[in-house]
mmCIF file of the N, C-alpha and C atoms, coordinates in Angstrom:
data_MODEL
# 
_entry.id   MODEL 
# 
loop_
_atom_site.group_PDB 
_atom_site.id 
_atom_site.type_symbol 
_atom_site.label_atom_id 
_atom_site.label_alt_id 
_atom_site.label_comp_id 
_atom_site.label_asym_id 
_atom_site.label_entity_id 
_atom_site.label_seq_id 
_atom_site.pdbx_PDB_ins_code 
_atom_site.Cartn_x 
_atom_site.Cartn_y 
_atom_site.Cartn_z 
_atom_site.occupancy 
_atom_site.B_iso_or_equiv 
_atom_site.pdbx_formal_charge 
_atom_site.auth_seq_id 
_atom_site.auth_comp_id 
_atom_site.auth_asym_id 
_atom_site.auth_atom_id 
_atom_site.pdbx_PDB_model_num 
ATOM 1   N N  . UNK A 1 1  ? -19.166 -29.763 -35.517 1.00 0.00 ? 1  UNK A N  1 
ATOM 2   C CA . UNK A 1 1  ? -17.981 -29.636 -34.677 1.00 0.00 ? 1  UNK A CA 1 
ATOM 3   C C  . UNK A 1 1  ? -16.836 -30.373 -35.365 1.00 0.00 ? 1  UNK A C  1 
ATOM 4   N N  . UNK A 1 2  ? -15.532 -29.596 -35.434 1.00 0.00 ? 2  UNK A N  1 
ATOM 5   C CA . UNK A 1 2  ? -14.866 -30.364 -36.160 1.00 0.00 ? 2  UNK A CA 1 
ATOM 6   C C  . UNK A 1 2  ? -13.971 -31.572 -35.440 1.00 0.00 ? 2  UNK A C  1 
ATOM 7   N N  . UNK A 1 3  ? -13.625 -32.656 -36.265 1.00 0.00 ? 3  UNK A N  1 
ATOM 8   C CA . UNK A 1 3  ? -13.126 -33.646 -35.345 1.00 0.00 ? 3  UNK A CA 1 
ATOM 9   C C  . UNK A 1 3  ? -11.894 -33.631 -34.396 1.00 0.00 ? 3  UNK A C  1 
ATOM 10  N N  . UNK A 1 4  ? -11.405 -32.333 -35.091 1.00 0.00 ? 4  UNK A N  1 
ATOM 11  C CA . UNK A 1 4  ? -9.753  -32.288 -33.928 1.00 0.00 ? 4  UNK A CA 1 
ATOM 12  C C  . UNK A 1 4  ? -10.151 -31.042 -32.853 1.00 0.00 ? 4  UNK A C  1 
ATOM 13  N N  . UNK A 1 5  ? -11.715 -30.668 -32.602 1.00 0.00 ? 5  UNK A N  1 
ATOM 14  C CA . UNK A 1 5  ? -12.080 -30.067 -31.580 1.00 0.00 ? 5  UNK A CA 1 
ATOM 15  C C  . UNK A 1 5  ? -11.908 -31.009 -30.231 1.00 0.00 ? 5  UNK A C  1 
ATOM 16  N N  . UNK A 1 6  ? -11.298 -30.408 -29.080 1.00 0.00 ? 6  UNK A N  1 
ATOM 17  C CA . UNK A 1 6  ? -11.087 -30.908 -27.738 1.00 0.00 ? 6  UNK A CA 1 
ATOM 18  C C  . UNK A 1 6  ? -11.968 -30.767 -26.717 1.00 0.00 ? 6  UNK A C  1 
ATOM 19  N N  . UNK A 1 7  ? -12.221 -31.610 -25.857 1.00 0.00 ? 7  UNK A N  1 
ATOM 20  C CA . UNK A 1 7  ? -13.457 -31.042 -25.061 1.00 0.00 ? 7  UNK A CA 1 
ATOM 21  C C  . UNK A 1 7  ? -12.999 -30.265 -24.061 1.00 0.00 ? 7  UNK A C  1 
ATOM 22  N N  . UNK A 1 8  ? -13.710 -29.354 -23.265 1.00 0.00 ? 8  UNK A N  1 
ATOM 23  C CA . UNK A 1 8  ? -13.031 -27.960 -22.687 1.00 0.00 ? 8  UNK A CA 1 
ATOM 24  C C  . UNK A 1 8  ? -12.744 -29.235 -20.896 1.00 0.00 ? 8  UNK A C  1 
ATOM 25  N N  . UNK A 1 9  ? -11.525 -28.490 -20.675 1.00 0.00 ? 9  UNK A N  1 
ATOM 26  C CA . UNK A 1 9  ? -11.519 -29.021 -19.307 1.00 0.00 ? 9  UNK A CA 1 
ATOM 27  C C  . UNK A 1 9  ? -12.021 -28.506 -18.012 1.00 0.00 ? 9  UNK A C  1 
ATOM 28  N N  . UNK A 1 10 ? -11.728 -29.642 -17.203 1.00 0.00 ? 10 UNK A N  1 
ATOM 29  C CA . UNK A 1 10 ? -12.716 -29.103 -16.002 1.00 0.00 ? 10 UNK A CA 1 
ATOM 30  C C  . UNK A 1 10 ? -11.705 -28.214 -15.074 1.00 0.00 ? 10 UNK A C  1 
ATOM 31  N N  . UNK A 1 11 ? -12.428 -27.161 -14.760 1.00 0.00 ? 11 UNK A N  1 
ATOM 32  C CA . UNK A 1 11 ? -12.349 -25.913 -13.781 1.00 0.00 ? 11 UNK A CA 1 
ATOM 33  C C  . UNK A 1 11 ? -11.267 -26.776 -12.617 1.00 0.00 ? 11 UNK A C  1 
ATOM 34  N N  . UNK A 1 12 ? -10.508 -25.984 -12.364 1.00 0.00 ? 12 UNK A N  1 
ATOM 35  C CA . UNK A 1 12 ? -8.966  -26.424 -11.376 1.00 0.00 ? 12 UNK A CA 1 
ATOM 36  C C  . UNK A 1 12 ? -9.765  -26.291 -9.712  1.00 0.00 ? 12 UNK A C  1 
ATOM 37  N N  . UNK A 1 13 ? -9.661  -27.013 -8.781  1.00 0.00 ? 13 UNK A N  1 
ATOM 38  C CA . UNK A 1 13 ? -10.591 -26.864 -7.646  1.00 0.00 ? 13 UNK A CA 1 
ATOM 39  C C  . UNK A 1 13 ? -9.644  -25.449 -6.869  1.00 0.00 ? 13 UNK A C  1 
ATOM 40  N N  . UNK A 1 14 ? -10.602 -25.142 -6.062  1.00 0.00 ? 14 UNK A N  1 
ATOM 41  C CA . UNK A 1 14 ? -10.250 -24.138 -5.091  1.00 0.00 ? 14 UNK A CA 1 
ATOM 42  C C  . UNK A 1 14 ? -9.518  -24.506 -4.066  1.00 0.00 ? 14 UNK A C  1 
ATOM 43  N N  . UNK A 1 15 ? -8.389  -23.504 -3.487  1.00 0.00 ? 15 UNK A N  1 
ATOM 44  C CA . UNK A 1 15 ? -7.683  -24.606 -2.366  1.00 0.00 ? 15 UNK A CA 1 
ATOM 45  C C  . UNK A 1 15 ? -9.060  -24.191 -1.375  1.00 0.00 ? 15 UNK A C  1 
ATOM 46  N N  . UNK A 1 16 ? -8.569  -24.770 -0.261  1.00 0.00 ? 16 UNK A N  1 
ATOM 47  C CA . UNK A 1 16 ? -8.970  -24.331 0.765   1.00 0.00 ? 16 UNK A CA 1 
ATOM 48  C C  . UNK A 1 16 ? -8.732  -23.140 1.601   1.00 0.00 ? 16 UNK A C  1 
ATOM 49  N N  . UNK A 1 17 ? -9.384  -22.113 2.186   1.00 0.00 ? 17 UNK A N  1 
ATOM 50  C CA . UNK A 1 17 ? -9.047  -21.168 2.774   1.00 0.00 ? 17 UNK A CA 1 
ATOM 51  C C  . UNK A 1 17 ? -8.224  -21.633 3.883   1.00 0.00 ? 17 UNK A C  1 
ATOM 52  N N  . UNK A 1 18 ? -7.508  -20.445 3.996   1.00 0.00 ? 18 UNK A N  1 
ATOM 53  C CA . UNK A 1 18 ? -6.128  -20.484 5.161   1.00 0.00 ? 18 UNK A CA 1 
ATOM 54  C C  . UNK A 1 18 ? -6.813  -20.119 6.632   1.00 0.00 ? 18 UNK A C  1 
ATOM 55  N N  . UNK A 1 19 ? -6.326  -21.320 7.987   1.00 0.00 ? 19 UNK A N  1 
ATOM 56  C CA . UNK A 1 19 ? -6.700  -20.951 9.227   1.00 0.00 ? 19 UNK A CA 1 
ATOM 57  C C  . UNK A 1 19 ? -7.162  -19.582 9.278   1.00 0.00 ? 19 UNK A C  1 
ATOM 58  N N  . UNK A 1 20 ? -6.295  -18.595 8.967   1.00 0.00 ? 20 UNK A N  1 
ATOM 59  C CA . UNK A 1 20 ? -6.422  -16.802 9.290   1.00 0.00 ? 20 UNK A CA 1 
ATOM 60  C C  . UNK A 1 20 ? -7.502  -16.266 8.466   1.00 0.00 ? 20 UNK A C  1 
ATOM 61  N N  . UNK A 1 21 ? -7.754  -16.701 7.125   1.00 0.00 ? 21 UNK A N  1 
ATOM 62  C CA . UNK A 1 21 ? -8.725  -16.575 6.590   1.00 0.00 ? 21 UNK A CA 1 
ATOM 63  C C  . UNK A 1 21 ? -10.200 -16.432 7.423   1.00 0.00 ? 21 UNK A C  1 
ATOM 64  N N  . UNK A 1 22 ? -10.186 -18.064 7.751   1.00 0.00 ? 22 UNK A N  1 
ATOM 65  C CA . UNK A 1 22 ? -11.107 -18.396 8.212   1.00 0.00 ? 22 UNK A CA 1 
ATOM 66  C C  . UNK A 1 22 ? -11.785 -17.939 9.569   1.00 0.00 ? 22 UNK A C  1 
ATOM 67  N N  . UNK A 1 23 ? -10.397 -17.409 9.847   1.00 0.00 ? 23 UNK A N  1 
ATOM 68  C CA . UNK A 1 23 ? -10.464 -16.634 11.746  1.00 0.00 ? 23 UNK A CA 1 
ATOM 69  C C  . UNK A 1 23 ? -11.425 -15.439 11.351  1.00 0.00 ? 23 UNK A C  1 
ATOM 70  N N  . UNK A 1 24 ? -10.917 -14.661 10.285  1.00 0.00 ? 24 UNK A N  1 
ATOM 71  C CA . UNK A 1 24 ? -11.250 -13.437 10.411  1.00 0.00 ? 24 UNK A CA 1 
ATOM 72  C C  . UNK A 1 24 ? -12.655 -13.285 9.559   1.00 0.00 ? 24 UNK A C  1 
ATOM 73  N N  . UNK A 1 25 ? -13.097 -14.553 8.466   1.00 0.00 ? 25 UNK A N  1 
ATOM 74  C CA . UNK A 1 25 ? -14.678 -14.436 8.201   1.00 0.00 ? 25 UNK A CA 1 
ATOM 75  C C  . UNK A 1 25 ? -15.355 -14.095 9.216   1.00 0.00 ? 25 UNK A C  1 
ATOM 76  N N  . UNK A 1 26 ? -14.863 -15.533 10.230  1.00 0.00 ? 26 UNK A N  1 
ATOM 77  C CA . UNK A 1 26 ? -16.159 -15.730 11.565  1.00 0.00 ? 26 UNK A CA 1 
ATOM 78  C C  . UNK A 1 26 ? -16.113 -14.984 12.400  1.00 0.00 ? 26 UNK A C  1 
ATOM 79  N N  . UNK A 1 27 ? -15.357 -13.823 12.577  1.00 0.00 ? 27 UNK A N  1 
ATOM 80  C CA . UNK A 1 27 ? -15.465 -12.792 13.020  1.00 0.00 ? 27 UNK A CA 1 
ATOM 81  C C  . UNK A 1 27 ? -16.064 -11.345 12.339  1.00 0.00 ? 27 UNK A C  1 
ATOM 82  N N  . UNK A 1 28 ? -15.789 -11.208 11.304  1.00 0.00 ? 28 UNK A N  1 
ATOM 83  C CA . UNK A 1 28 ? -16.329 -10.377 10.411  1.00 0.00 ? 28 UNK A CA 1 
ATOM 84  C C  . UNK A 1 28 ? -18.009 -10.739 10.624  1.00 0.00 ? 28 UNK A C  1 
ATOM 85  N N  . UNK A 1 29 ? -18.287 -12.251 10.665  1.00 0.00 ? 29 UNK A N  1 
ATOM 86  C CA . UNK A 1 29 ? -19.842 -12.641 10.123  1.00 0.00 ? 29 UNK A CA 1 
ATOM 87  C C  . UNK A 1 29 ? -20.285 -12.350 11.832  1.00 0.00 ? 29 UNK A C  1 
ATOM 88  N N  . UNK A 1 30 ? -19.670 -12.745 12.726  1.00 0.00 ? 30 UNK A N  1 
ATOM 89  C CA . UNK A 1 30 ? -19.972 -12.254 14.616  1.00 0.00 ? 30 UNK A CA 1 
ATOM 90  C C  . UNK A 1 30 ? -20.153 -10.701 14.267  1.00 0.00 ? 30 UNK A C  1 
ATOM 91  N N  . UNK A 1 31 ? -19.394 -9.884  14.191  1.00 0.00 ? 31 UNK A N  1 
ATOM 92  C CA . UNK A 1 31 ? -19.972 -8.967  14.042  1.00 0.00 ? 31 UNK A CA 1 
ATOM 93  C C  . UNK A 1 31 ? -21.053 -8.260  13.257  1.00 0.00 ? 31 UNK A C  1 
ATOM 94  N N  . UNK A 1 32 ? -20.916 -9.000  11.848  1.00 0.00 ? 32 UNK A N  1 
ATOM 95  C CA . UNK A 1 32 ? -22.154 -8.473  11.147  1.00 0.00 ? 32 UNK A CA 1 
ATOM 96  C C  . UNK A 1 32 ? -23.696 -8.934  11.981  1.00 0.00 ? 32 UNK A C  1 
ATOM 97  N N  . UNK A 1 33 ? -23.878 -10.020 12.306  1.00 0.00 ? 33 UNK A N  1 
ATOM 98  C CA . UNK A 1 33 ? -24.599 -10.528 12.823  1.00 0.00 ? 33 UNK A CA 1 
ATOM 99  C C  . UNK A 1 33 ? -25.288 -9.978  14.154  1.00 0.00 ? 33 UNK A C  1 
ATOM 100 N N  . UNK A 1 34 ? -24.282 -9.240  14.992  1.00 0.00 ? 34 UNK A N  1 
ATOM 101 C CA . UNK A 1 34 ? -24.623 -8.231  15.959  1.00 0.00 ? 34 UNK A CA 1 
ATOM 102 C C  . UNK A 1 34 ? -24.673 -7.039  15.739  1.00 0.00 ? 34 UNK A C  1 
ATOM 103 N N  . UNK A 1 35 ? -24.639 -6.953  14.766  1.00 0.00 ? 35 UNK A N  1 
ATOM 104 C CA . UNK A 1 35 ? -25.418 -5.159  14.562  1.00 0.00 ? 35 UNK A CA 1 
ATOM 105 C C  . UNK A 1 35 ? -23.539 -4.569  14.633  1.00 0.00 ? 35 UNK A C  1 
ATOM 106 N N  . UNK A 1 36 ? -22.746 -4.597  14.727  1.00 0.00 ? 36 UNK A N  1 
ATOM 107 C CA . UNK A 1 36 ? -21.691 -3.432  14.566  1.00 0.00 ? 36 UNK A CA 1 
ATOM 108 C C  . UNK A 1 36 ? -20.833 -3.521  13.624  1.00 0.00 ? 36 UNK A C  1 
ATOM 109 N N  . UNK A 1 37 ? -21.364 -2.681  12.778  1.00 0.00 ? 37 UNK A N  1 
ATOM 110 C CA . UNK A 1 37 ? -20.948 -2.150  11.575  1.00 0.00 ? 37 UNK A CA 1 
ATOM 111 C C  . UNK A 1 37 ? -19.368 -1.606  11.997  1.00 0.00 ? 37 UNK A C  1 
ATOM 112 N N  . UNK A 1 38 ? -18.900 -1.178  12.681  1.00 0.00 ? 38 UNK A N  1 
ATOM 113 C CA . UNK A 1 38 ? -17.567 -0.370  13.156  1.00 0.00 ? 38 UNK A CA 1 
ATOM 114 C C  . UNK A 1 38 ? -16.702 -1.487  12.921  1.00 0.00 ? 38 UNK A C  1 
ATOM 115 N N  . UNK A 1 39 ? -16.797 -2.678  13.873  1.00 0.00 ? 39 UNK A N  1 
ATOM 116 C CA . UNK A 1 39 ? -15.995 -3.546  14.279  1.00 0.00 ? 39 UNK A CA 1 
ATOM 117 C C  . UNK A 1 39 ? -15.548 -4.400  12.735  1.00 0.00 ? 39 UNK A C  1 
ATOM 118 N N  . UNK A 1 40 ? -17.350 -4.614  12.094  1.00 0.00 ? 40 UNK A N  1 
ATOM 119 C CA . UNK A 1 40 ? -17.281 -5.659  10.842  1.00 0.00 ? 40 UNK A CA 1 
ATOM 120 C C  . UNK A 1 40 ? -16.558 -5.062  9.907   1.00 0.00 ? 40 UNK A C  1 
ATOM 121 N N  . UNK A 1 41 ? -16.578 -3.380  9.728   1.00 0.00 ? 41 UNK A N  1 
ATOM 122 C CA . UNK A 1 41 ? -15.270 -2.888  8.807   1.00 0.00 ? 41 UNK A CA 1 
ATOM 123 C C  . UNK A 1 41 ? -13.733 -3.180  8.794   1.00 0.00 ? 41 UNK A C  1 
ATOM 124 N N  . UNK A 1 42 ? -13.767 -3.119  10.413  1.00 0.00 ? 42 UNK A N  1 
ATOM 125 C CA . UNK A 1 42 ? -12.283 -2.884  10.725  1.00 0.00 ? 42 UNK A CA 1 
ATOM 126 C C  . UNK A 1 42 ? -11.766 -4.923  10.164  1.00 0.00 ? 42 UNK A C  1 
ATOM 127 N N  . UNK A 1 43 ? -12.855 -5.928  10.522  1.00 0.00 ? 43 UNK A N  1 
ATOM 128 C CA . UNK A 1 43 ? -12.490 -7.006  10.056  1.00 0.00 ? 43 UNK A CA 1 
ATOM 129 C C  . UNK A 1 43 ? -12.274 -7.102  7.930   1.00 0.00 ? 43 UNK A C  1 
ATOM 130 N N  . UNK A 1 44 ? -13.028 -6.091  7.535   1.00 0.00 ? 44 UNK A N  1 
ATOM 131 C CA . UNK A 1 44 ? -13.068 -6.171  6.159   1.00 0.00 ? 44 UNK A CA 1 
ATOM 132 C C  . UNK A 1 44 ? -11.423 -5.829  6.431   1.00 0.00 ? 44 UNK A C  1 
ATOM 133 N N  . UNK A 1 45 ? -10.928 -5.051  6.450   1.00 0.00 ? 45 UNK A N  1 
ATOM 134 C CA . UNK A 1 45 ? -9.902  -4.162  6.368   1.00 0.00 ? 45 UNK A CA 1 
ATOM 135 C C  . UNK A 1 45 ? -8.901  -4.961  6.737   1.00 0.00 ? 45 UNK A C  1 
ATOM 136 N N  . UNK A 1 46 ? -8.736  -5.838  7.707   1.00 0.00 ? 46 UNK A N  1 
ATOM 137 C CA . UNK A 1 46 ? -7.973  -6.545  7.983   1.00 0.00 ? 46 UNK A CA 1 
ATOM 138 C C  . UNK A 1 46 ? -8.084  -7.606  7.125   1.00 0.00 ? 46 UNK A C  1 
ATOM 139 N N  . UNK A 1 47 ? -8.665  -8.160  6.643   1.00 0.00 ? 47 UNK A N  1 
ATOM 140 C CA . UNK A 1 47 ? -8.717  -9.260  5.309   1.00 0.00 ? 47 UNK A CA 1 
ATOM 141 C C  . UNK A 1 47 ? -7.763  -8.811  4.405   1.00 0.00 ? 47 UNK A C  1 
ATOM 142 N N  . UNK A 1 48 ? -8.256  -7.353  4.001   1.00 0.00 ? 48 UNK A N  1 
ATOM 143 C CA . UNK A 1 48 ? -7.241  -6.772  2.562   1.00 0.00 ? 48 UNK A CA 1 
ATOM 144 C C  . UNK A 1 48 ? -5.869  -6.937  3.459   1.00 0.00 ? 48 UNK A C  1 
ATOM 145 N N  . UNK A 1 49 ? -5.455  -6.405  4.090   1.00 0.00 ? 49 UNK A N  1 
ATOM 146 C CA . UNK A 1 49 ? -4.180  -6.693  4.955   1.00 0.00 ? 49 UNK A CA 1 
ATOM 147 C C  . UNK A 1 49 ? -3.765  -8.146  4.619   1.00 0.00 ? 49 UNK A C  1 
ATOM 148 N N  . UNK A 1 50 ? -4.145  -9.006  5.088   1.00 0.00 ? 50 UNK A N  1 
ATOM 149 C CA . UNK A 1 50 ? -3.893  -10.300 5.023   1.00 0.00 ? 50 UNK A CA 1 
ATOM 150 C C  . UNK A 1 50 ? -3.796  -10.967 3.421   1.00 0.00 ? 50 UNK A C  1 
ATOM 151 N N  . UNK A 1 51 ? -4.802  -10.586 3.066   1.00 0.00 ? 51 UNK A N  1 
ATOM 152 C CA . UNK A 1 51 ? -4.552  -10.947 1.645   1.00 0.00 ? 51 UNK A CA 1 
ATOM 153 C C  . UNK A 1 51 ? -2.898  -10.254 0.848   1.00 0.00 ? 51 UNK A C  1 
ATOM 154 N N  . UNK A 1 52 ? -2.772  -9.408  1.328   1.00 0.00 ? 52 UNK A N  1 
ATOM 155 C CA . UNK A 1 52 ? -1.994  -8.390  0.609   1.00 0.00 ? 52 UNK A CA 1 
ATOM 156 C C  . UNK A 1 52 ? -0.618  -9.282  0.960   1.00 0.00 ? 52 UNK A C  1 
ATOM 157 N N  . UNK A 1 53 ? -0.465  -8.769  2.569   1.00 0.00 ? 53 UNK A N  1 
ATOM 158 C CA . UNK A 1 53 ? 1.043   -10.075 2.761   1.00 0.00 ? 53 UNK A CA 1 
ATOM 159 C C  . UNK A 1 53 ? 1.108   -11.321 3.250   1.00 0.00 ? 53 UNK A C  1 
ATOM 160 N N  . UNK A 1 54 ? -0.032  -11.959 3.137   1.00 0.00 ? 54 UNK A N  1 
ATOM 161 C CA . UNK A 1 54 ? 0.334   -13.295 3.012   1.00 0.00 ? 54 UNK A CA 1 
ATOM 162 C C  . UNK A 1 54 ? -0.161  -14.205 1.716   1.00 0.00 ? 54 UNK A C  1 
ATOM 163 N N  . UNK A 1 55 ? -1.336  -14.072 1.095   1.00 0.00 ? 55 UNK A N  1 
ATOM 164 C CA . UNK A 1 55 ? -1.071  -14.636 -0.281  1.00 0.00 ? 55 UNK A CA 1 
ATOM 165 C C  . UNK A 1 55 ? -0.812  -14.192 -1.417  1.00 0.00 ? 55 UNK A C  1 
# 
C-alpha cells in the first residue's frame, strides 16, 4: 500500500425518517399485516407521492 494512500471514510449517517414517513410505514405495515392487499397498495402509492413532493 502506498504511503500517501488515505484510509476510506466512514459512511455519512442516515437522517432520520420524517413524521409522514413514518405515519404512512405503520400503516402500510397495519395493513399488510391484516391481510389487505388493496389498502397496503394504495399506502405504497402514497409514499411515492410523498417522496416525490416533499423530499
Amino acid at each position: 500500500m502506498p504511503s500517501a494512500a488515505l484510509p476510506p471514510k466512514a459512511p455519512t449517517p442516515r437522517p432520520a425518517p420524517c413524521a409522514e414517513c413514518r405515519r404512512i410505514k405503520e400503516a402500510y405495515y397495519a395493513a399488510s399485516r391484516a391481510g389487505n392487499r388493496t389498502e397496503a397498495q394504495q399506502w405504497i402509492a402514497a409514499m411515492g407521492r410523498h417522496h416525490r413532493w416533499v423530499h
